[in-house]
N, C-alpha and C positions, 0 to 999 in steps of 0.2 A: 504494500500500500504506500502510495506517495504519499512526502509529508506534505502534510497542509498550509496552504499558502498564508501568510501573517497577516493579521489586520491591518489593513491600510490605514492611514490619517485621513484627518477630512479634506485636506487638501488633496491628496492622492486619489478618495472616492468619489468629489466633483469632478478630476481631471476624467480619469478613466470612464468613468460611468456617460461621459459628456462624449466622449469616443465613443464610445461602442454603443449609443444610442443613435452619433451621426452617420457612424458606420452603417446599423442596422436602419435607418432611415434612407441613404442613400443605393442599399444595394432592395430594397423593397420598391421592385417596379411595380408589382401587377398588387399594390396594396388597394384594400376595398372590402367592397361588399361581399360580393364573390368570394375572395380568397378566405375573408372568417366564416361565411358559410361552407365553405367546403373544409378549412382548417376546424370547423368545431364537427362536422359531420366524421370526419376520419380518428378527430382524437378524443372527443368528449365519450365520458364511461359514467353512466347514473341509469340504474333499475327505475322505471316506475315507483315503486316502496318508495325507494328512500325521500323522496319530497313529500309524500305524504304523510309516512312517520311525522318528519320533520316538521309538518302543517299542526298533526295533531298534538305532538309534544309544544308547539309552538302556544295552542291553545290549554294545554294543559296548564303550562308559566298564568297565564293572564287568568285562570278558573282558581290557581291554588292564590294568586295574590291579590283578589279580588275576597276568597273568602279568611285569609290571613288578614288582610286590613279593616273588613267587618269586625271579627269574631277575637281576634287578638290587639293589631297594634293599635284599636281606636279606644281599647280597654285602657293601654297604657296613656294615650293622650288625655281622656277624660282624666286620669288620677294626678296627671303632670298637668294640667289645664294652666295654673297659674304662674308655672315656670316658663311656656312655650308663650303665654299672654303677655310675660315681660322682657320674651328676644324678640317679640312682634312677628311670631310665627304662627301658621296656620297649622290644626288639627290634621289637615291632610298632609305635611310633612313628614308626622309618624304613619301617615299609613302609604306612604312612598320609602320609607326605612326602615321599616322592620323596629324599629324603635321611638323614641320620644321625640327627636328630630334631626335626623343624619340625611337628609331631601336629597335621596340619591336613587329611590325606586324602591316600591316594596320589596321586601328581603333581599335586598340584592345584595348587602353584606354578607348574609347567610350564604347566598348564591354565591359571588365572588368569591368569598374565602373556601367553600366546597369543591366548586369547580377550579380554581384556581390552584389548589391542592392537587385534585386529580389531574390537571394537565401537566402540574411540575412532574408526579409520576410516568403519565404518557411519554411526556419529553425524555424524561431520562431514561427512559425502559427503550427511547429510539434513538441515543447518545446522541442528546441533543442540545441538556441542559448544562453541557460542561463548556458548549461552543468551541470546542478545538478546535471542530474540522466547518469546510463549507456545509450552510442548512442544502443549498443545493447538490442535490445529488448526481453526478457524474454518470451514473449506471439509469440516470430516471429514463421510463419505456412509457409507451399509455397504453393506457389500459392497466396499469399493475396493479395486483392486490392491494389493497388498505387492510394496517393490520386490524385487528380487531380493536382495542384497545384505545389506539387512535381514531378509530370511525365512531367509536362511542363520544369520544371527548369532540368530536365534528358534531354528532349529533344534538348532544348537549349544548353547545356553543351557538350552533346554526340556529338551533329553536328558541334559545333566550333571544337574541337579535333579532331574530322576527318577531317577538314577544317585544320587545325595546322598541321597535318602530312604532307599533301601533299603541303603546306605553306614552310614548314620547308627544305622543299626538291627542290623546284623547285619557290619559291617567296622568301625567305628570305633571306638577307645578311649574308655568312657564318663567326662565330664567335668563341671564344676560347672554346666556350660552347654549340654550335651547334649540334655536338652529344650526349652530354647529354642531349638538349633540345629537340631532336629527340625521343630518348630513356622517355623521362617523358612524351612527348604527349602522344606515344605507352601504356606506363603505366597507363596512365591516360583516356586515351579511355576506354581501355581492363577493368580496377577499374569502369566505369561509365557502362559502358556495359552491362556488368554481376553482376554488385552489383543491377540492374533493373532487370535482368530476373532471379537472385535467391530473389529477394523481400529482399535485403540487405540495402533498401532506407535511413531506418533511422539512419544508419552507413553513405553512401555516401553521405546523404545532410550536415550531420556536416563536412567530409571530403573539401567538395565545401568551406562551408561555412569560416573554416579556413585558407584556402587559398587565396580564392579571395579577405578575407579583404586586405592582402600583396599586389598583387597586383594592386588594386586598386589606391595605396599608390603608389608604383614604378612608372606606368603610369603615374599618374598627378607629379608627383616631378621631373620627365625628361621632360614633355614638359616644365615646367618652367626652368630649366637648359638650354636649347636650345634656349628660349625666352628673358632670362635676358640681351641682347643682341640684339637687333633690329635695322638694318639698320646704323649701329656705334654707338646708342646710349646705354645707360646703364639703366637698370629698374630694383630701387632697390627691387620694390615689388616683382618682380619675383625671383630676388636673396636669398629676405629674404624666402619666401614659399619654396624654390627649397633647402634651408638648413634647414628648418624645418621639408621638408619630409623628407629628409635623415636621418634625426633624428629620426622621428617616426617612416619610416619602416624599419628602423632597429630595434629598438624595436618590432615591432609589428613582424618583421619576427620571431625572438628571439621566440617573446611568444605565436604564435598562433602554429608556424610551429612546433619550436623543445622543445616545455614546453608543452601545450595542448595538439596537436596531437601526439605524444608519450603518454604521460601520461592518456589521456584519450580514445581515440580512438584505438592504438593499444594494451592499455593492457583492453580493452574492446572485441576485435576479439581476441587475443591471449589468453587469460584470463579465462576471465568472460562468453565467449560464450558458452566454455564447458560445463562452470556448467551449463546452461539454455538447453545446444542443446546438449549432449554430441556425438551424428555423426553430428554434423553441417555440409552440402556439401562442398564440395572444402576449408574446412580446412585450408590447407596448400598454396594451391593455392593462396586464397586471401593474406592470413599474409606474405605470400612471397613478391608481389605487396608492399602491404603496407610498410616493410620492405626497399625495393626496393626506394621507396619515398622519405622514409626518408633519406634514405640515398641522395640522390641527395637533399635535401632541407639542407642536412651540407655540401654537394659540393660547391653549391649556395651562402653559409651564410661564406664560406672561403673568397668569392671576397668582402662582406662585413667587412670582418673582416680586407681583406690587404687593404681596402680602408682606412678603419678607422685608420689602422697603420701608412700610408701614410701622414694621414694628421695630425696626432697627433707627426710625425716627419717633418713635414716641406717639405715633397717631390712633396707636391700637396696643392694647396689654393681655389680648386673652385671642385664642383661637376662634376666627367663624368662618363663616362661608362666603368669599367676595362675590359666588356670582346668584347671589340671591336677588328674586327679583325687586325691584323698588318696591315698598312696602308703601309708602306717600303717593307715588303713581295710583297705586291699588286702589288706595282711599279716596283718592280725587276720583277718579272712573266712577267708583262706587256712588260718589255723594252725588252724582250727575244724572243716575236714574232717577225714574218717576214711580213714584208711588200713590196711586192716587190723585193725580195731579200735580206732587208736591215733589219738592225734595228733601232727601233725605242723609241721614250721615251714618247708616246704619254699616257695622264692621264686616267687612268681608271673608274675616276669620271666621263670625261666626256663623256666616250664610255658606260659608265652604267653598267662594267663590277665588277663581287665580286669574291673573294678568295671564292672557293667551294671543301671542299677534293683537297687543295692544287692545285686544279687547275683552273685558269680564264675561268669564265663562264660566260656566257649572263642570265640572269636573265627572264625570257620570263614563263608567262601563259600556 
């Protein structure tokens, strides 16, 4: 086995990656319609089943988090009422968190930290979370088997993001970032999709796999932020954890998202693929996604950055969530309806109502 080629710099993976993109541009005469119908016709591999599983598990996420936010987290927001009344957060934030208010989608902490577990195992069960070698594989064929393993963690993965889209649209509190978290489910479906039915796996599971460790991290560091605070008293274990994650996922966003996956994974599809596949399918397609990604994980890493400015001037002394939506926006909308003729200045906390594309909407299944 050859030894594996060394990380590039970022300067090295602009250079190269800008070649072999002009390359592959320039030697793509008969590029088009045609050629991706006939390129997805000869290499695309998906059963029947498997979108349908996919459909159903997809609808299974929005049935269990529909009756989790009833039956459970609106339990906890009722007993925490006057905690979440004085961050000027809505009821509906615990039932998009699994908790009191971590405003990041019903259980998705649960999820993230579950699923995010099982794919660190996936990964490394495909040597993959050690990153030594390229994610792309030299030997890749289409049509190849998916191990098992790995098609479970596709499936999982596939069906929450289809769940997150229609989540993001019609269950979730709209936020400063709501459209681009709109836009990265989309992306992130469509990358999970097709990197399974071009047998793209062992590129996509290390994709998972740096991601969700971030994740994982954000979830649990907001429910302690919500928590250090119970019922008027003060818990400083929660304070202290709830500043440590902050700490670490920021780092760890830093270096999984914009150190690793740049440096490995895209100059590994932009790159390295050529030399192994030189017509690789959908080319340009995928790097474009990827691409795509990244960028929004420096979108992302800005609210981390003004957070960290914030507090390193004195303008904030305790962890929250920058991209919460306008809370005063909210209320002005609100005082604007008629009731009766009249107006009103009733709270939108407690009518259950969210800023959505600028306009108060009922939040409803």
């Amino acid at each position: 086995m050859a030894a594996p080629e060394p990380m590039p710099g970022y300067e090295e993976l602009g250079r190269r990656c800008y070649r072999s993109l002009a390359g592959a541009l320039r030697g793509c005469t008969d590029c088009g319609w045609e050629l991706s119908r006939r390129t997805w016709a000869e290499n695309a591999r998906l059963a029947w089943s498997e979108p349908l599983l996919c459909l159903v598990c997809a609808v299974g996420w929005t049935v269990v988090r529909r009756a989790a936010s009833r039956r459970l987290f609106r339990r906890f927001a009722e007993a925490y009422k006057e905690q979440l009344d004085e961050k000027g957060l809505c009821r509906a934030s615990l039932d998009e968190a699994g908790s009191t208010a971590t405003s990041a989608g019903s259980g998705k902490a649960g999820y993230v930290t579950a699923v995010g577990e099982v794919t660190t195992v996936f990964a490394a069960a495909a040597d993959l979370t050690l990153l030594c070698c390229s994610p792309f594989r030299p030997d890749w064929r289409k049509g190849a088997e998916v191990p098992t393993d790995i098609a479970v963690a596709y499936l999982i993965q596939c069906s929450f993001y289809c769940h997150s889209i229609y989540a993001s649209l019609y269950m979730d509190a709209w936020r400063k970032d709501s459209v681009v978290m709109l836009i990265h489910h989309v992306v992130t479906f469509v990358l999970i999709a097709l990197s399974y039915v071009f047998r793209y796996h062992s590129v996509g599971i290390l994709v998972l796999f740096l991601h969700d460790i971030s994740d994982i991290q954000l979830e649990f560091t907001k429910l302690n932020v919500y928590f250090k605070y119970r019922r008027g008293v003060y818990h400083p274990l929660n304070d202290f954890i709830s500043n440590v994650g902050c700490i670490s996922f920021s780092i760890s966003w830093f270096w999984f998202r914009l150190y690793w996956f740049p440096l490995k994974v895209l100059y590994a599809t932009c790159h390295s693929s050529l030399l192994s596949v030189p017509n690789i399918p959908f080319y340009f397609f995928f790097n474009a996604l990827l691409f795509l990604l990244t960028l929004m994980n420096l979108y992302w890493f800005t609210y981390i950055v003004f957070f960290v400015a914030k507090v390193l001037m004195g303008q904030v002394r305790e962890v929250n969530d920058v991209r919460e939506y306008d809370i005063d926006a909210e209320k002005k909308a609100a005082a604007l309806e008629k009731n009766d003729g009249k107006l009103h200045n009733s709270s939108p906390c407690k009518e259950r109502k969210h800023l959505m594309n600028g306009i108060v909407k009922d939040k409803r299944l």
